[in-house]
SEZADREN-722836 format. One record per residue: residue number from 1; residue in three letters; x, y, z of N, C-alpha, C in turn. Coordinates in steps of 0.05 Angstrom, whole numbers. Layout:
BEGIN
pos/code/n.px/n.py/n.pz/ca.px/ca.py/ca.pz/c.px/c.py/c.pz
NUM/ALA/X/Y/Z/X/Y/Z/X/Y/Z
...
END
This chain:
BEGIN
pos/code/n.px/n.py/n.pz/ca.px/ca.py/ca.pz/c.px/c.py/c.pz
1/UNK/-752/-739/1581/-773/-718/1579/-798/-725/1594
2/UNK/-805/-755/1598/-821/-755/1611/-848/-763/1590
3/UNK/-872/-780/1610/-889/-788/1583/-924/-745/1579
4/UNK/-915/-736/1604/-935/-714/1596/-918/-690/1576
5/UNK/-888/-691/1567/-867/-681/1558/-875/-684/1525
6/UNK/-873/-722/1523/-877/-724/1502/-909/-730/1496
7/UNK/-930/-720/1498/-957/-725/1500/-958/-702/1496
8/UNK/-948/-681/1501/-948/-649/1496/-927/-644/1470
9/UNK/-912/-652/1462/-893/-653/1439/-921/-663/1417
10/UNK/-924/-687/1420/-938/-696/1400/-956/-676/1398
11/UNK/-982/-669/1417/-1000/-648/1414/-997/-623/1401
12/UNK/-967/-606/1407/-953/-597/1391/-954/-603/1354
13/UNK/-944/-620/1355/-939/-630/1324/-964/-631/1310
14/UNK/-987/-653/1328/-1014/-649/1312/-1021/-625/1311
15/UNK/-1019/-603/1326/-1033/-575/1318/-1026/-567/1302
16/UNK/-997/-573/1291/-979/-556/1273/-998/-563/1242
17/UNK/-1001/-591/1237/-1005/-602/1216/-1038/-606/1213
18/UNK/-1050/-589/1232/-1068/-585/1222/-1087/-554/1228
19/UNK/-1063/-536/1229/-1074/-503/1239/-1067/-493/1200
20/UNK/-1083/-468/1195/-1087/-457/1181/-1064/-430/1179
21/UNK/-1039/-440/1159/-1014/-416/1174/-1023/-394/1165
22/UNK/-1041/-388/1136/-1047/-370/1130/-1060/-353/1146
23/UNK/-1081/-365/1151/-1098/-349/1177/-1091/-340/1205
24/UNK/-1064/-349/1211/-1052/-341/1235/-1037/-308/1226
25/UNK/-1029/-318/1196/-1017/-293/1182/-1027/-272/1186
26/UNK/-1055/-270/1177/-1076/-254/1175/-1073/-234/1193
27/UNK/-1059/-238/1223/-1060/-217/1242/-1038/-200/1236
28/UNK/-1020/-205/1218/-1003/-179/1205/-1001/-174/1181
29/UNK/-1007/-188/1164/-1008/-175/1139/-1049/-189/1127
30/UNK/-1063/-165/1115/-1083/-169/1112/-1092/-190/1091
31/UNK/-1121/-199/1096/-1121/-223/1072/-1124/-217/1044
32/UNK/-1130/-181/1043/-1133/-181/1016/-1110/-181/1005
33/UNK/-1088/-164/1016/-1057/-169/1009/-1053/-199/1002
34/UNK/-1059/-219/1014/-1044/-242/1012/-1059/-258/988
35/UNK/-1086/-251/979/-1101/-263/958/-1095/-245/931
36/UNK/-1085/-213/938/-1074/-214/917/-1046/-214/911
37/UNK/-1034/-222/921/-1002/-239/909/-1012/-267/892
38/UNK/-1036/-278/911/-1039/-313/894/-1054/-295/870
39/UNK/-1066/-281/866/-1070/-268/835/-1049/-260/823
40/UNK/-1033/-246/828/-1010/-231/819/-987/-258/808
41/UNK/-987/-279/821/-976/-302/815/-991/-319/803
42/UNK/-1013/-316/795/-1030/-330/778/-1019/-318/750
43/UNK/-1027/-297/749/-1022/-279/721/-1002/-277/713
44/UNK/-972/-281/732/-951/-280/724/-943/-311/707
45/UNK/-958/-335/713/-956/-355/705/-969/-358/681
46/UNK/-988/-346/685/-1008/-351/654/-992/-330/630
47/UNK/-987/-301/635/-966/-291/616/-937/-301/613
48/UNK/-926/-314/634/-901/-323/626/-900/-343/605
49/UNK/-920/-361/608/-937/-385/589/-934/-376/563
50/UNK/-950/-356/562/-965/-342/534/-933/-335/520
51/UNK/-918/-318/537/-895/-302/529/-872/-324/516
52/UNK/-868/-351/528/-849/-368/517/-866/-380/496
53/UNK/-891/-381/495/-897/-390/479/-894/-375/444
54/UNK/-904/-339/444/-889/-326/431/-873/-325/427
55/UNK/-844/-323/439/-821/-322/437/-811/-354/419
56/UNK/-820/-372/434/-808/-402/431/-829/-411/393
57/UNK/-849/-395/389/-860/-402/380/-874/-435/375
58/UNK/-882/-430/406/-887/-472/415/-914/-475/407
59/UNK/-939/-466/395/-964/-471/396/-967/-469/363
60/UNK/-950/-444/350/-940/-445/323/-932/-480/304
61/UNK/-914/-483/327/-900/-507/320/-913/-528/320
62/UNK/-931/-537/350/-950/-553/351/-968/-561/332
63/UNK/-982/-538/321/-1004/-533/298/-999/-544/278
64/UNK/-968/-530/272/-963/-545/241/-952/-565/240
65/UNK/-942/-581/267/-938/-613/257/-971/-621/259
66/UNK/-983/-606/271/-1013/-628/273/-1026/-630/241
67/UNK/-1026/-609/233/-1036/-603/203/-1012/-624/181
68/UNK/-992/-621/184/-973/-643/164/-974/-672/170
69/UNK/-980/-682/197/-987/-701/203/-1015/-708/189
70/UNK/-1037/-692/191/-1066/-693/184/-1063/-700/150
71/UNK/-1041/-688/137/-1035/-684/101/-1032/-719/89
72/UNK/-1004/-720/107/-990/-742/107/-998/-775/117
73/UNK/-1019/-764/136/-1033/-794/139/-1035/-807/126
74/UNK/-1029/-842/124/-1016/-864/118/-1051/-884/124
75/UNK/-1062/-873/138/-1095/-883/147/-1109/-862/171
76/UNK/-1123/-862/166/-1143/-841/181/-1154/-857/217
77/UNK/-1146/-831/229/-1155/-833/257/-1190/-830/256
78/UNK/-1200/-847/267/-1232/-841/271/-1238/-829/296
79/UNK/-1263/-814/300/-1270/-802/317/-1262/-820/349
80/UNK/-1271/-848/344/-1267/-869/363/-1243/-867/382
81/UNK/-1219/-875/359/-1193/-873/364/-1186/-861/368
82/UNK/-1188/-829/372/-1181/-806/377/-1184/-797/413
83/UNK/-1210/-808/412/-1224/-805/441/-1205/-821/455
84/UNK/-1200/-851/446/-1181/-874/467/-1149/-861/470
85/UNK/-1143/-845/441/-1112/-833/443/-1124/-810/461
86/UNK/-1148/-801/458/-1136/-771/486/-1136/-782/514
87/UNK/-1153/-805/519/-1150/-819/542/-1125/-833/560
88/UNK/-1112/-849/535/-1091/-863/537/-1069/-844/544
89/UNK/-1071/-813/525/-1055/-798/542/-1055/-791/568
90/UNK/-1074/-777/576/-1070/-765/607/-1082/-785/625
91/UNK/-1076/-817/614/-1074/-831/642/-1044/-842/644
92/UNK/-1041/-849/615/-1010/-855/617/-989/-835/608
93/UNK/-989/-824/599/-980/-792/594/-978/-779/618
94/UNK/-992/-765/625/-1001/-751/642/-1004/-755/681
95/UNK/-1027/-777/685/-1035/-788/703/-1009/-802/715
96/UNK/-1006/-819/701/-977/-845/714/-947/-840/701
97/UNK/-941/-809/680/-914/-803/678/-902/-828/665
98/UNK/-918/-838/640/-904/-869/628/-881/-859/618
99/UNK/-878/-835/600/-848/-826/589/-830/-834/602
100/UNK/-829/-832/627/-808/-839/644/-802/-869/656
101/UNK/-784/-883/638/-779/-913/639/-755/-924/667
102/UNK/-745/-902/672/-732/-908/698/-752/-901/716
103/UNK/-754/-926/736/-784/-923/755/-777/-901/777
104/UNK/-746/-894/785/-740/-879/814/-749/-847/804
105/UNK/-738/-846/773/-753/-808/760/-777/-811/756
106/UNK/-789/-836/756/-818/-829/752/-831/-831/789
107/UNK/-831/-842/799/-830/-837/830/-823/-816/835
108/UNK/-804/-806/835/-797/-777/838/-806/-762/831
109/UNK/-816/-756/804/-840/-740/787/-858/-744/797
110/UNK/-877/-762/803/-902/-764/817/-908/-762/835
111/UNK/-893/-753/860/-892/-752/886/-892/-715/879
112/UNK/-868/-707/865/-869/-680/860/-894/-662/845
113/UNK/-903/-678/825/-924/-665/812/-947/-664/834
114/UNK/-955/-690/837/-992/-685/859/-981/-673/885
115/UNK/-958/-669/895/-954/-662/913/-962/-630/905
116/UNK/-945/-617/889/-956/-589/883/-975/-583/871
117/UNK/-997/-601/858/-1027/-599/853/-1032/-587/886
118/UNK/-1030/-614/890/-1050/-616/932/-1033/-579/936
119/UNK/-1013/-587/938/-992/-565/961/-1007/-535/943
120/UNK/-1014/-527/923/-1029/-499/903/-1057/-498/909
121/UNK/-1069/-519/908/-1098/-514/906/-1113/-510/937
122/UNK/-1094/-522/959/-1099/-529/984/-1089/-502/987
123/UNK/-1076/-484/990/-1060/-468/992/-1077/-443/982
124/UNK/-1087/-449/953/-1106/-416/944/-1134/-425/956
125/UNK/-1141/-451/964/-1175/-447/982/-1167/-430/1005
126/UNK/-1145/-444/1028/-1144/-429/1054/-1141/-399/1053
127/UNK/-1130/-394/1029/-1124/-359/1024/-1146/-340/1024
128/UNK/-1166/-357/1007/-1193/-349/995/-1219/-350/1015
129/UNK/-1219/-373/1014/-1236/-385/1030/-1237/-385/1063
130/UNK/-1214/-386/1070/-1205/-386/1103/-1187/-375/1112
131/UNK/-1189/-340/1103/-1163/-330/1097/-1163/-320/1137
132/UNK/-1179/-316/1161/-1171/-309/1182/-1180/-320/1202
133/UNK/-1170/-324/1228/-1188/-346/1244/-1215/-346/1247
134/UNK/-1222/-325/1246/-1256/-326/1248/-1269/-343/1233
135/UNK/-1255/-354/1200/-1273/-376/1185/-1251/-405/1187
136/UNK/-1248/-409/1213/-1223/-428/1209/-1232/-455/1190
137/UNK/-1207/-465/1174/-1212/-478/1155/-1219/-505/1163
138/UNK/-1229/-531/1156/-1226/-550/1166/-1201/-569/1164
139/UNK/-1192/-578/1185/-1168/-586/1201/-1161/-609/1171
140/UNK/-1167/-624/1158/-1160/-644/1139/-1149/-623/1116
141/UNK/-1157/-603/1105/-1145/-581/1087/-1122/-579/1088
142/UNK/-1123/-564/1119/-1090/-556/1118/-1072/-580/1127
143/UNK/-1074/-607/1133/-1063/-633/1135/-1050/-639/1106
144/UNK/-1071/-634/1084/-1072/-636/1059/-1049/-621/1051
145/UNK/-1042/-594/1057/-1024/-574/1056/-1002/-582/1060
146/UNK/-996/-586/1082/-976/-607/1100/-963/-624/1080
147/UNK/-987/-644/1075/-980/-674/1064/-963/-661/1033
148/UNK/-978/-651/1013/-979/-635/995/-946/-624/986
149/UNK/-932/-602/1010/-912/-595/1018/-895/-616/1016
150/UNK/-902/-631/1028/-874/-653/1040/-873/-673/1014
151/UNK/-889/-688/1007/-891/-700/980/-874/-673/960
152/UNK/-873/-653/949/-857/-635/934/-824/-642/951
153/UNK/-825/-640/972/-795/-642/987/-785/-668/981
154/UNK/-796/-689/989/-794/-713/977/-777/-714/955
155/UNK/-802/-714/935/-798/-722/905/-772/-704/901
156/UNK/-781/-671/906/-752/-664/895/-733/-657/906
157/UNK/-726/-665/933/-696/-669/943/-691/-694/936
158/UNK/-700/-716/931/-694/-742/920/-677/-740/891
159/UNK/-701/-726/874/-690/-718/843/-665/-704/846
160/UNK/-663/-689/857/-643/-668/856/-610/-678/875
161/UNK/-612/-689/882/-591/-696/897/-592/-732/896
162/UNK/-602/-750/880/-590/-775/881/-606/-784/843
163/UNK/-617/-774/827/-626/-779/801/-622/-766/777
164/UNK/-626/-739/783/-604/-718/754/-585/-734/746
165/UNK/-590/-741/720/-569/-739/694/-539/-741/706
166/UNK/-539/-716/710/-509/-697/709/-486/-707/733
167/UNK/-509/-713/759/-503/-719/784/-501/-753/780
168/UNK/-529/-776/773/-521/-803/788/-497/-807/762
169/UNK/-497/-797/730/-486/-813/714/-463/-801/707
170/UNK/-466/-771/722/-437/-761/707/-415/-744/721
171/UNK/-420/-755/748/-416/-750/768/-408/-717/779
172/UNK/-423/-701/768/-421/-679/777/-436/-669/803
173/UNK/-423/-649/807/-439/-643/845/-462/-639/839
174/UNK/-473/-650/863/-501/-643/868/-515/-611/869
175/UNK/-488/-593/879/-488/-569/883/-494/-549/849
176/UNK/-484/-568/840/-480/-550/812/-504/-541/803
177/UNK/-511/-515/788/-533/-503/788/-525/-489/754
178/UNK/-544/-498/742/-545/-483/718/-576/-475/711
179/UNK/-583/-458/689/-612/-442/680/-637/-462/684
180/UNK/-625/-484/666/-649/-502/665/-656/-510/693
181/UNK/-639/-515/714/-647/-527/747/-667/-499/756
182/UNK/-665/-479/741/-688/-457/761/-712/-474/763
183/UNK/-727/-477/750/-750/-489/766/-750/-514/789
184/UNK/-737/-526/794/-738/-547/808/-721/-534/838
185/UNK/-702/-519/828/-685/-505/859/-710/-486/873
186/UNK/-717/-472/843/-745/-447/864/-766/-470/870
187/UNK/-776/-486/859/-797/-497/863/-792/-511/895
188/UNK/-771/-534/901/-763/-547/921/-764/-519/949
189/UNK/-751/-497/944/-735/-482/965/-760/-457/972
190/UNK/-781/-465/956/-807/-446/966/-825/-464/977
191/UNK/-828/-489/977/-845/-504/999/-823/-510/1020
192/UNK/-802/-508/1020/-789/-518/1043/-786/-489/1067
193/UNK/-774/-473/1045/-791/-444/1067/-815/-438/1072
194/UNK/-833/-455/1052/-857/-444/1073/-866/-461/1096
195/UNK/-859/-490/1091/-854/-509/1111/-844/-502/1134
196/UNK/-817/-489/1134/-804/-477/1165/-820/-452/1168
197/UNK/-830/-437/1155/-839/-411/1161/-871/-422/1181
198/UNK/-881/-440/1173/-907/-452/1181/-907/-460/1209
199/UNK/-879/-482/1214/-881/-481/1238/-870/-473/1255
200/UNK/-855/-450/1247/-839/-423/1266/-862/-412/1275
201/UNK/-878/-406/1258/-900/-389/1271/-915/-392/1285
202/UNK/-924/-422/1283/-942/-435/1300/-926/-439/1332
203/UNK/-897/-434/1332/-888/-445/1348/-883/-421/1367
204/UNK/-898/-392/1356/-892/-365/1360/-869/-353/1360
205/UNK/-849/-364/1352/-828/-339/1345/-822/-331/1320
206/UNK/-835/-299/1331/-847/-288/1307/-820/-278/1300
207/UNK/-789/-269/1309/-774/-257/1291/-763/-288/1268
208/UNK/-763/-305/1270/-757/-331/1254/-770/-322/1242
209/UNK/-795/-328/1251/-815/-337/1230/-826/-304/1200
210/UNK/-815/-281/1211/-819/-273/1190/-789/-265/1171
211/UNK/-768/-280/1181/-750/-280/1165/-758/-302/1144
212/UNK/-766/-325/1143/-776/-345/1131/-797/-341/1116
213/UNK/-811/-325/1131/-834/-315/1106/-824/-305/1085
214/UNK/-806/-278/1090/-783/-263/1071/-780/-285/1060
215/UNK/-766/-305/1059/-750/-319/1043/-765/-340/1027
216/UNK/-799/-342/1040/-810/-367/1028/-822/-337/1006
217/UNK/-835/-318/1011/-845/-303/992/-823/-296/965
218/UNK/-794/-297/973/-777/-283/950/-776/-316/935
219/UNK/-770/-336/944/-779/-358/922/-794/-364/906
220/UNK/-814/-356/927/-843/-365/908/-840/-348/889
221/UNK/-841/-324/892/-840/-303/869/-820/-311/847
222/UNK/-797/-325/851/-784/-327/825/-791/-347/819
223/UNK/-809/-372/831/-821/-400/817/-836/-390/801
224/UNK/-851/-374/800/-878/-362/786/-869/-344/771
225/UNK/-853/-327/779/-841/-304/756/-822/-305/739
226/UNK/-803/-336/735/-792/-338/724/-797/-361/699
227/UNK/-830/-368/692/-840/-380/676/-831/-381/648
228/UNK/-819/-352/637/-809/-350/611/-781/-366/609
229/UNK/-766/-359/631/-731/-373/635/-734/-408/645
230/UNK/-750/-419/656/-745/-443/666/-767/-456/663
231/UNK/-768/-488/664/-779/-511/654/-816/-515/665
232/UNK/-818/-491/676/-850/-491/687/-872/-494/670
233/UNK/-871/-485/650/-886/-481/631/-895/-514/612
234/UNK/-868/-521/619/-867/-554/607/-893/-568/605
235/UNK/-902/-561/636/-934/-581/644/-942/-572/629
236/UNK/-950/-558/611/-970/-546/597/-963/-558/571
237/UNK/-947/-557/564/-936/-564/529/-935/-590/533
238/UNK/-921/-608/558/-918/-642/559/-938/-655/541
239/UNK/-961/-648/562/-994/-669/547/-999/-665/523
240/UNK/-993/-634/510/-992/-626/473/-989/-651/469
241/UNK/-960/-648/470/-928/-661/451/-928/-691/462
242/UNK/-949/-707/472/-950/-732/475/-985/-747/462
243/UNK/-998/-719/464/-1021/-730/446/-1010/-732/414
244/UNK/-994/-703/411/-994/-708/378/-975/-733/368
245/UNK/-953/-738/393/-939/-764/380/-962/-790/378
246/UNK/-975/-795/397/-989/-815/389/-1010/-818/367
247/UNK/-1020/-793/357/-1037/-793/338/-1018/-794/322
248/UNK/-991/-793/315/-977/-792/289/-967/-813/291
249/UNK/-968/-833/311/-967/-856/317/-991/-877/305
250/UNK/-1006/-871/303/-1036/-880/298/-1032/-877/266
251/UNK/-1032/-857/261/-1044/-846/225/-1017/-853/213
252/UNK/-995/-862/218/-973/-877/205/-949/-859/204
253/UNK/-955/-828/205/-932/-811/206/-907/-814/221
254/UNK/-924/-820/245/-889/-827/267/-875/-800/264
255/UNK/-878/-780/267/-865/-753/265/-845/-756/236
256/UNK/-849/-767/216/-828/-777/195/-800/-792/209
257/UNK/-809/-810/237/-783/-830/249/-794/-861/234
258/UNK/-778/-878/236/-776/-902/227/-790/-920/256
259/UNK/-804/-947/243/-816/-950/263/-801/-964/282
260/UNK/-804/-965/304/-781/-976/329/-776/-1013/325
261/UNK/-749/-1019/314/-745/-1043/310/-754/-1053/344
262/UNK/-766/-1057/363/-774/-1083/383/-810/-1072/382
263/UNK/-817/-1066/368/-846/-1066/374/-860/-1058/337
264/UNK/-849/-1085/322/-859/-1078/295/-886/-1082/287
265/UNK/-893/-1103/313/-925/-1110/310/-947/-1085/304
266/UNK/-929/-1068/326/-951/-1048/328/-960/-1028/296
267/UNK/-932/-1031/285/-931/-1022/262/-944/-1034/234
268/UNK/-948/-1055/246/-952/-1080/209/-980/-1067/200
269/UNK/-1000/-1066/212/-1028/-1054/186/-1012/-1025/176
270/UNK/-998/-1005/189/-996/-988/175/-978/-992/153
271/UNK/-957/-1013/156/-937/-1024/134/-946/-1030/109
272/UNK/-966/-1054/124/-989/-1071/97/-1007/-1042/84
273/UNK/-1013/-1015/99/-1032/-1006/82/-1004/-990/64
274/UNK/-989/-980/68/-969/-964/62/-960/-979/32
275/UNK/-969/-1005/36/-962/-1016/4/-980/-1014/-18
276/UNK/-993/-1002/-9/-1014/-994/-31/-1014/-965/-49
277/UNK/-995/-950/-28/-988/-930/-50/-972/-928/-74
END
């Protein structure tokens, strides 16, 4: 190719990963159209939420273990302890994915989760904020986007084809697709179309590139619109259902489980007070 071949390739590539695809969009479909789909997919997330939560009755449920836990306490949480258990959650809960004791699903989860923080929020500024070239965004944003994207591809073509359950331990195809995989198939197959759609466009061929859009928009729409049917909603309930175990962890309840024979230490003042009843 030659070294001005590849010096033009690369130049190529850096533009790609750091141009604004939204705002190139902008010259055929308008920005208010395109800010209100990221509304329209906002709301569809926040009612799908609400709706499993009715349906599932999960906030119902939450409540009243918190209140039987609160009955049944064995010793009382102080204001103190409460503050360190909400902490302790969403750094190790939350933050660093401790639930997950096999390190390759928790790597894989964390690469997938901040990847789609970065890849959503990077994604509704340029919409909002830098929705046409005239306010072009600054070049580290949409890098962010990029990075964002590919970290989601990462994590979950990794998960999905070498860590599932079903697939490393029980050797079923990778191919196999059942209800609960909707979130992770829409989630993976709507940054990866919008990934090829990004740099089709940039690359100007526009009949690719709006077949890809087609296909990155009908994903997205079922990642977001299918919140009631598949595991999206989870992030939201996870951090609940790991603060209340630790506080029932704390006040002696243990959800009414027995305490874990390799860590009885942790258990002995609530044992010793438990003899007092």
């Amino acid at each position: 190719m030659g070294l001005i071949g590849n010096l033009g390739l690369i130049g190529g590539i850096s533009t790609v990963f750091t141009s604004n695809p939204f705002a190139e969009l902008s010259a055929s479909i308008s920005p208010a159209v395109m800010q209100t789909y990221v509304v329209v997919m906002a709301i569809l997330v926040a009612g799908g939420t609400l709706l499993e939560m009715m349906h599932k009755k999960s906030a119902t449920y939450f409540f009243d273990n918190w209140r039987n836990s609160k009955k049944k306490a064995k010793q009382q949480v102080g204001a103190g302890e409460m503050v360190s258990i909400a902490v302790r959650t969403a750094v190790v809960d939350v933050m660093t994915s401790g639930e997950f004791c096999n390190m390759r699903r928790r790597i894989a989860h964390l690469l997938t989760m901040y990847g789609f923080v970065i890849y959503v929020v990077t994604a509704a500024i340029m919409v909002f904020a830098y929705p046409t070239p005239t306010t072009p965004a600054p070049a580290n944003l949409a890098t962010l986007w990029y990075i964002g994207a590919l970290m989601v591809c990462l994590g979950g073509y990794w998960f999905w084809f070498f860590i599932r359950v079903d697939v490393a331990a029980e050797g079923s195809s990778p191919f196999r697709f059942v209800r609960a995989d909707l979130f992770i198939v829409s989630l993976v197959l709507s940054v990866t179309f919008g990934l090829v759609w990004a740099f089709v466009q940039t690359a100007g061929n526009t009949a690719w590139a709006n077949m890809f859009l087609a296909l990155y928009l009908i994903a997205t729409t079922v990642l977001f619109g299918s919140v009631p049917w598949s595991k999206f909603s989870h992030m939201f309930f996870k951090p609940a259902a790991a603060l209340e175990k630790r506080i029932a962890e704390a006040n002696g309840t243990r959800s009414n489980l027995p305490a874990p024979a390799d860590a009885p230490k942790i258990y002995a003042s609530v044992v010793k007070h438990s003899h007092h009843y």
